[in-house]
C-alpha positions as a Python dict, from the first residue, in 0.01 Angstrom:
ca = {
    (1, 'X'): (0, 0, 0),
    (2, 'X'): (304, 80, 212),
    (3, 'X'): (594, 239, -1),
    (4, 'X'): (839, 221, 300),
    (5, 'X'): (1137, 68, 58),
    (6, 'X'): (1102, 314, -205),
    (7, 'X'): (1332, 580, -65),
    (8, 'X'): (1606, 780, -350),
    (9, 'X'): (1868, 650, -328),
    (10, 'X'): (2222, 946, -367),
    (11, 'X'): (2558, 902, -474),
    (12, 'X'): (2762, 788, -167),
    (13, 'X'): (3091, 728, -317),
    (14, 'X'): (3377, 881, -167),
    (15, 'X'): (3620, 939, -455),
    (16, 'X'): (3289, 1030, -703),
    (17, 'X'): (3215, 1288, -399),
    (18, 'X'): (3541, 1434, -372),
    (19, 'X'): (3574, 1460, -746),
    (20, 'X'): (3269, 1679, -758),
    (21, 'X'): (3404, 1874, -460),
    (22, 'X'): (3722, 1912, -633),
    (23, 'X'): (3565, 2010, -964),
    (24, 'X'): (3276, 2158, -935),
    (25, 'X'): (3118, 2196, -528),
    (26, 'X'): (2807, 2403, -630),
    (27, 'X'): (2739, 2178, -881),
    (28, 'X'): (2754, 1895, -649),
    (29, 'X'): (2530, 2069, -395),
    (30, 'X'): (2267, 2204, -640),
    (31, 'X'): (2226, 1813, -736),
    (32, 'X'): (2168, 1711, -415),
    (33, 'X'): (1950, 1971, -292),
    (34, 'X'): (1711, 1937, -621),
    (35, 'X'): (1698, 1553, -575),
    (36, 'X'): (1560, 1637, -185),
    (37, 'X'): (1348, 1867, -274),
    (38, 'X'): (1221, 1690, -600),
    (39, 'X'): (1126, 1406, -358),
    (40, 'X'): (894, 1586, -113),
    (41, 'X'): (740, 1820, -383),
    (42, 'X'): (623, 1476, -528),
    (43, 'X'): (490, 1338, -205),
    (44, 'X'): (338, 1742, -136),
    (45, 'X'): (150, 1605, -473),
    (46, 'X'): (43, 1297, -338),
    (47, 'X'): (-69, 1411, -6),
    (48, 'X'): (-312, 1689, -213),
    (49, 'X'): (-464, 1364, -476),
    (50, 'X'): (-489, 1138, -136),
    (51, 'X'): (-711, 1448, 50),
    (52, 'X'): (-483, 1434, 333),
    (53, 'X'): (-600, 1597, 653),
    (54, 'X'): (-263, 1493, 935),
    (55, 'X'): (87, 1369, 827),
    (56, 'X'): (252, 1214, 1078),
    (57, 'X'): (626, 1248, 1025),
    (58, 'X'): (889, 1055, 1238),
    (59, 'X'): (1224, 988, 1241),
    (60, 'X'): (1516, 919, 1446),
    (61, 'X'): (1760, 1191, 1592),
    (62, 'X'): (1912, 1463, 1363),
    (63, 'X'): (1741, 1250, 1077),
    (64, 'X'): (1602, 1635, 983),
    (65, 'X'): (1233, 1614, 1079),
    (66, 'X'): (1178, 1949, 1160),
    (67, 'X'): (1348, 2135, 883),
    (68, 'X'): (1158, 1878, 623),
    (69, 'X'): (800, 1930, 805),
    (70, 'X'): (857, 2295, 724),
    (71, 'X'): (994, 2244, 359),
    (72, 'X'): (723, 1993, 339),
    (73, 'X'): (476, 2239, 370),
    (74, 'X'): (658, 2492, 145),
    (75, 'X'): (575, 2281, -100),
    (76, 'X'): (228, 2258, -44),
    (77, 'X'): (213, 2618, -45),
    (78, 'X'): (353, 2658, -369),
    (79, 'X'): (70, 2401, -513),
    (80, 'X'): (-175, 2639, -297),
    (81, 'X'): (-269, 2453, 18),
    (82, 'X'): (-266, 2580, 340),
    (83, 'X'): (-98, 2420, 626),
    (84, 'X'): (60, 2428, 996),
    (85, 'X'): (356, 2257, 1145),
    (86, 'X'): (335, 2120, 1444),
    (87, 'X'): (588, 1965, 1712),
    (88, 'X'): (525, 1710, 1952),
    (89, 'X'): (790, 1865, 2206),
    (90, 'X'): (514, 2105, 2283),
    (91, 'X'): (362, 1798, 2432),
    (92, 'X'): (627, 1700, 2648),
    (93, 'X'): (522, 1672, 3055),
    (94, 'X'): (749, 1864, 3313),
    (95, 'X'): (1069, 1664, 3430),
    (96, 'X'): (921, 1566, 3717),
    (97, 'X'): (629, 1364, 3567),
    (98, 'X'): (824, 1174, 3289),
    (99, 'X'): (928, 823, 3311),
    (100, 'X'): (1291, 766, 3516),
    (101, 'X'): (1625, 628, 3403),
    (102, 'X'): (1809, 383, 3607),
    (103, 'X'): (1976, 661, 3794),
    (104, 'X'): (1685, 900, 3854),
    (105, 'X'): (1739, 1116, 3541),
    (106, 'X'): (1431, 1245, 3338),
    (107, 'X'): (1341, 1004, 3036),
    (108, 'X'): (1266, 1264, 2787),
    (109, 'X'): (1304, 961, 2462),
    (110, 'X'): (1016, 763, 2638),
    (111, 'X'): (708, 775, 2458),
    (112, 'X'): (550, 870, 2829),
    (113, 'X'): (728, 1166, 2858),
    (114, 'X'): (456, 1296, 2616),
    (115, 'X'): (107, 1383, 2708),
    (116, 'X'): (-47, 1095, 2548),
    (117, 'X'): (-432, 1230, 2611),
    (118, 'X'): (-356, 1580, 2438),
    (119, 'X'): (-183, 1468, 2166),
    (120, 'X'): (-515, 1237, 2114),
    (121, 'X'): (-715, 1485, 2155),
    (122, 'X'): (-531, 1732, 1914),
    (123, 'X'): (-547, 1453, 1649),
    (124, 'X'): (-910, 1390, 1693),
    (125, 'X'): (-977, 1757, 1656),
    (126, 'X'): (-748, 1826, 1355),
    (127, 'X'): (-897, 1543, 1180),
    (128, 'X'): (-1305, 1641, 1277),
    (129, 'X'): (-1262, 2012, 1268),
    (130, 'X'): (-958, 2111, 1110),
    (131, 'X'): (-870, 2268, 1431),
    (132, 'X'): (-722, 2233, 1808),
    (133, 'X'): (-557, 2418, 2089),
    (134, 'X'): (-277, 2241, 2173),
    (135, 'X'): (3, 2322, 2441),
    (136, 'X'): (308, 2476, 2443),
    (137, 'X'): (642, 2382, 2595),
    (138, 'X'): (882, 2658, 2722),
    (139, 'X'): (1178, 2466, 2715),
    (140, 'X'): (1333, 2766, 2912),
    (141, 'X'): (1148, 2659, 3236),
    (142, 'X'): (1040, 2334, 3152),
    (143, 'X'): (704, 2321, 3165),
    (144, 'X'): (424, 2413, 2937),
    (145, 'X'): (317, 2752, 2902),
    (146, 'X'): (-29, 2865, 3075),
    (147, 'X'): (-181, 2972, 2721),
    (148, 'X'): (-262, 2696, 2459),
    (149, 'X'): (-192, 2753, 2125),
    (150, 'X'): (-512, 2791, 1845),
    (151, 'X'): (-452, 2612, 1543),
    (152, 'X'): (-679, 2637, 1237),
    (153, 'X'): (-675, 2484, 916),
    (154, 'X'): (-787, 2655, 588),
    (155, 'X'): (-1077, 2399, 425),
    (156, 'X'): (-849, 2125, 260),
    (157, 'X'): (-523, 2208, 509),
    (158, 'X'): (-295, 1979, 630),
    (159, 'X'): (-127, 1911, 991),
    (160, 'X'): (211, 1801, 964),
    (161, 'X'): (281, 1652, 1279),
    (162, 'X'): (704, 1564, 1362),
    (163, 'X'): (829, 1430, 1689),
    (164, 'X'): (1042, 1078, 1690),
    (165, 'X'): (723, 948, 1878),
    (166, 'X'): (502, 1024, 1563),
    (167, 'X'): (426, 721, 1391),
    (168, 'X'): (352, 521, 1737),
    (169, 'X'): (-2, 358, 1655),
    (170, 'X'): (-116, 520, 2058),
    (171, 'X'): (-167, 785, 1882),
    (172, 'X'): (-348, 685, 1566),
    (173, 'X'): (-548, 444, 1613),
    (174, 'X'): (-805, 626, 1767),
    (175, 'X'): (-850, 844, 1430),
    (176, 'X'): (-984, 758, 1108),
    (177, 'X'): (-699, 595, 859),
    (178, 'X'): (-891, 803, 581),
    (179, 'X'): (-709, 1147, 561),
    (180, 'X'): (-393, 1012, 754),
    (181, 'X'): (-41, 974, 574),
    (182, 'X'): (260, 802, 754),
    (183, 'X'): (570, 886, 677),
    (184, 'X'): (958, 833, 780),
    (185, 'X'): (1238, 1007, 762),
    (186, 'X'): (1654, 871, 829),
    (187, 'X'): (1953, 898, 644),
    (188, 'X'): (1875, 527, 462),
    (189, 'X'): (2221, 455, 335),
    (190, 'X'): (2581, 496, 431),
    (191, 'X'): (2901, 638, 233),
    (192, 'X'): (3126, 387, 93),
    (193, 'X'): (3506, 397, 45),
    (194, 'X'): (3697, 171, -221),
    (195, 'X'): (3322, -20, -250),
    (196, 'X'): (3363, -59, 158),
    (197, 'X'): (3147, 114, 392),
    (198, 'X'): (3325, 418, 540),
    (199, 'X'): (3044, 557, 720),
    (200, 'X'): (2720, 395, 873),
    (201, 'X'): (2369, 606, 812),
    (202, 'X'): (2426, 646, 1190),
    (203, 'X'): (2725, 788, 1205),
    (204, 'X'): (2625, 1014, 954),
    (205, 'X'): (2387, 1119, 1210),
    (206, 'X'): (2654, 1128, 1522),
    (207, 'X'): (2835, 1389, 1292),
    (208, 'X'): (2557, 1595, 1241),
    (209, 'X'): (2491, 1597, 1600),
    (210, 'X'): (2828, 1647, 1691),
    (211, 'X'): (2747, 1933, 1499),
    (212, 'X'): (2427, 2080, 1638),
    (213, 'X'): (2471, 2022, 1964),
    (214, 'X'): (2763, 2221, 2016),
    (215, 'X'): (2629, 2514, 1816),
    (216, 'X'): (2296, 2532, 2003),
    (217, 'X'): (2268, 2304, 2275),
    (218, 'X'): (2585, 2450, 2484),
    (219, 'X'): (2709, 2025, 2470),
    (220, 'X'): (3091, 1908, 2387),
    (221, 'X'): (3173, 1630, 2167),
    (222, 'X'): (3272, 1399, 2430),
    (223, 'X'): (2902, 1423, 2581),
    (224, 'X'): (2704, 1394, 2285),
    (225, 'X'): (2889, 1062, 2178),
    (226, 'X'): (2846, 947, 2559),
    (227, 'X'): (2473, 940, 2521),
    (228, 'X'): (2483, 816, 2186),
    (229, 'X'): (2442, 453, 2283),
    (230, 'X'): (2126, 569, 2526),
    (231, 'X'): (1984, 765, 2215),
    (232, 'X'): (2020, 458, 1996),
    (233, 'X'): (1866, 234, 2293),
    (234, 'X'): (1538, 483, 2277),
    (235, 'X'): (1546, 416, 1847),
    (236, 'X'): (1507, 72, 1847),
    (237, 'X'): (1259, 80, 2152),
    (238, 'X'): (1027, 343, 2039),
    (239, 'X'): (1060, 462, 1709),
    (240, 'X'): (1217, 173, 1411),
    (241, 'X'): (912, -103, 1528),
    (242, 'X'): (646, 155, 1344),
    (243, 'X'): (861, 271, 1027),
    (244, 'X'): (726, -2, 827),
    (245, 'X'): (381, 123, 898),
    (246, 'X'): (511, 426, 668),
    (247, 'X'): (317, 577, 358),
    (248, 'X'): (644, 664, 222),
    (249, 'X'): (993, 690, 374),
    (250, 'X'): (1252, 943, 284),
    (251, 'X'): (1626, 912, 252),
    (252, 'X'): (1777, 1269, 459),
    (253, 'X'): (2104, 1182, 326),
    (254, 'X'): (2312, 1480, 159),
    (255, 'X'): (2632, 1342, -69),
    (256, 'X'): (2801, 1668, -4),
    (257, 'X'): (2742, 1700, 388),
    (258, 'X'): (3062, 1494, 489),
    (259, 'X'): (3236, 1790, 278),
    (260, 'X'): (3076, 2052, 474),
    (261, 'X'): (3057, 1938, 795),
    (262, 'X'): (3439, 1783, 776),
    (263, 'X'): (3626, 2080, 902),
    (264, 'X'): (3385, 2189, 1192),
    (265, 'X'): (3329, 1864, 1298),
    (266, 'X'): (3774, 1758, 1302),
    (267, 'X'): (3848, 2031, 1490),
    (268, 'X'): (3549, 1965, 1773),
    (269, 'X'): (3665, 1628, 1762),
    (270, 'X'): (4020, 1674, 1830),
    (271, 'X'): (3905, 1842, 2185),
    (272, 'X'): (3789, 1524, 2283),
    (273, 'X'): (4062, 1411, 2584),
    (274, 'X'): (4237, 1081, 2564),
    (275, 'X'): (4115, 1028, 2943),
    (276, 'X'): (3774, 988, 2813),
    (277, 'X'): (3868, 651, 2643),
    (278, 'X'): (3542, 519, 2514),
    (279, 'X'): (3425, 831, 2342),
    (280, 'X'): (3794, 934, 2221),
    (281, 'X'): (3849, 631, 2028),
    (282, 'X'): (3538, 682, 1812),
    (283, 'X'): (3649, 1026, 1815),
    (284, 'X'): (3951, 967, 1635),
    (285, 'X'): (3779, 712, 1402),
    (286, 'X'): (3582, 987, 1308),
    (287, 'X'): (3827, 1236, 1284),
    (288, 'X'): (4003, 997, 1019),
    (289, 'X'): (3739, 927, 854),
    (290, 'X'): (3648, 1282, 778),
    (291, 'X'): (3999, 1374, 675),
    (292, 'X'): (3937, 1138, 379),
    (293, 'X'): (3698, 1417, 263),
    (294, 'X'): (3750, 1713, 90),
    (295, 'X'): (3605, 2033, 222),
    (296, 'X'): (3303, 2238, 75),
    (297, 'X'): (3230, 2556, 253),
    (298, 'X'): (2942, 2588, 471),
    (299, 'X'): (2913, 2929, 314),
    (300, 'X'): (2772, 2758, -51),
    (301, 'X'): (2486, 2577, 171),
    (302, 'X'): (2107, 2713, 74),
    (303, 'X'): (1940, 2854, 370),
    (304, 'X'): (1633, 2631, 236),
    (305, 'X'): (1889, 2347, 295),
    (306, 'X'): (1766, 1999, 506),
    (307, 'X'): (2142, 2078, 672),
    (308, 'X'): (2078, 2410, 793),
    (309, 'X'): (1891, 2252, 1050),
    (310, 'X'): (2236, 2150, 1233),
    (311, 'X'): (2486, 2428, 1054),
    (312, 'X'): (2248, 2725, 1171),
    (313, 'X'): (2146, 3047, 933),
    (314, 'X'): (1863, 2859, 781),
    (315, 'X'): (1495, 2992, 717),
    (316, 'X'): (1344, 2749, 941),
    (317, 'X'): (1523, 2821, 1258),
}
């Protein structure tokens, strides 16, 4: 049975947010961060009762996959099971070999930008022999590294397998359904304002982008909310037609993250340049719309934190 609609649901209030941020911040993040974590020790439980062998674990961009594979299987190591993370950007193909935009660019959100036939292969390995050697990307050079990587499983370990491209049925339907769990993650709701919505889920996830790519991927504001219509294109193309083929889908929104992310993510915004006209004006709607927020340090944010992934200093960098 597919439990795709049974995501938690957090508080997403604006004024019942601020209050806690007022009164009480830690107290506000603790809640959050137990509810997350709550959530994927019970599915660590499910995955050990269903014998799983491979979770496949998709998700849109900055919905947190990577930081909740690992945390995932934290929490399979604290019930005592053994398992290995692994990333399906280690499968990508060299520039040159992936599928074309209109102008000639490198397609890197196509599902054929992956090595289809490895990432098979891997699969049909893990799931027969608990083991593969699988590629490596060097993402310094762009291109895959001449040694493959050896993974082995302990007897009853589990792959957890993240990439956006995870849940696309090329890839599983060559392997037994026995063993395999689907699952999806996205921020599922939105954060409301006088019982309006303030914030979409995917603006929520423009902000932590925003975010992330300025910190670690050397990009400005301006050009990370330029290509946000192309990444959106690539999300409704090649990743939401499989998320109701899900095992469970989780909801990666944190009440408190507008808080913490508010005063980083005003003052990149402010930088963007009226001359850029499409991506100032949602610039400044953002900018407003954070103001309406009051901030929470990043300093109170767990390093075990889901939003480490796009504030840095977390243990799963």
């Amino acid at each position: 049975m597919k439990e795709q609609k049974n995501y938690v649901r957090h508080l997403n209030q604006v004024e019942a947010i601020n209050d806690c941020a007022i009164r009480n911040p830690q107290h506000l993040i603790d809640l959050s961060e137990k509810s997350f974590h709550q959530e994927l020790s019970n599915i660590a439980v499910d995955l050990l009762k269903r014998k799983t062998k491979i979770v496949l674990l998709a998700g849109p961009s900055s919905s947190g996959k990577t930081t909740t594979a690992h945390m995932l299987g934290q929490c399979l190591a604290e019930l005592g099971n053994d398992s290995q993370v692994i990333s399906l950007d280690d499968f990508y193909k060299v520039p040159q070999e992936a599928p074309k935009n209109a102008d000639g660019t490198p397609n890197f959100e196509s599902i054929y930008a992956l090595r289809i036939d490895d990432v098979q292969r891997s699969l049909r390995e893990l799931m027969q022999h608990s083991a593969c050697d699988k590629p490596q990307f060097d993402f310094h050079h762009h291109c895959p590294f001449k040694e493959l990587q050896h993974i082995a499983l302990k007897p009853g370990g589990i792959a957890i397998v993240e990439g956006i491209h995870a849940l696309n049925p090329i890839f599983s339907d060559g392997i037994p359904k026995e063993g395999l769990i689907k699952i999806y993650i996205s921020v599922k709701q939105g954060i409301e304002y006088k019982k309006e919505q303030l914030l979409g889920p995917n603006e929520v996830r423009m902000i932590r982008r925003i975010v992330r790519d300025y910190a670690f991927r050397s990009t400005n504001p301006a050009q990370t909310i330029a290509m946000w219509p192309s990444v959106m294109n690539g999300e409704y193309r090649y990743i939401k037609p499989f998320r109701s083929q899900a095992d469970y889908t989780i909801n990666s929104l944190h009440a408190y993250e507008p808080c913490v992310f508010r005063t980083h993510a005003m003052r990149l915004l402010r930088d963007v340049e009226e001359s850029e006209e499409k991506e100032y004006e949602i610039a400044h709607q953002l900018f407003f719309v954070l103001k309406l927020f009051r901030p929470i340090s990043p300093e109170l944010v767990p390093k075990n934190s889901l939003l480490r992934e796009f504030l840095g200093g977390g243990f799963y960098d």
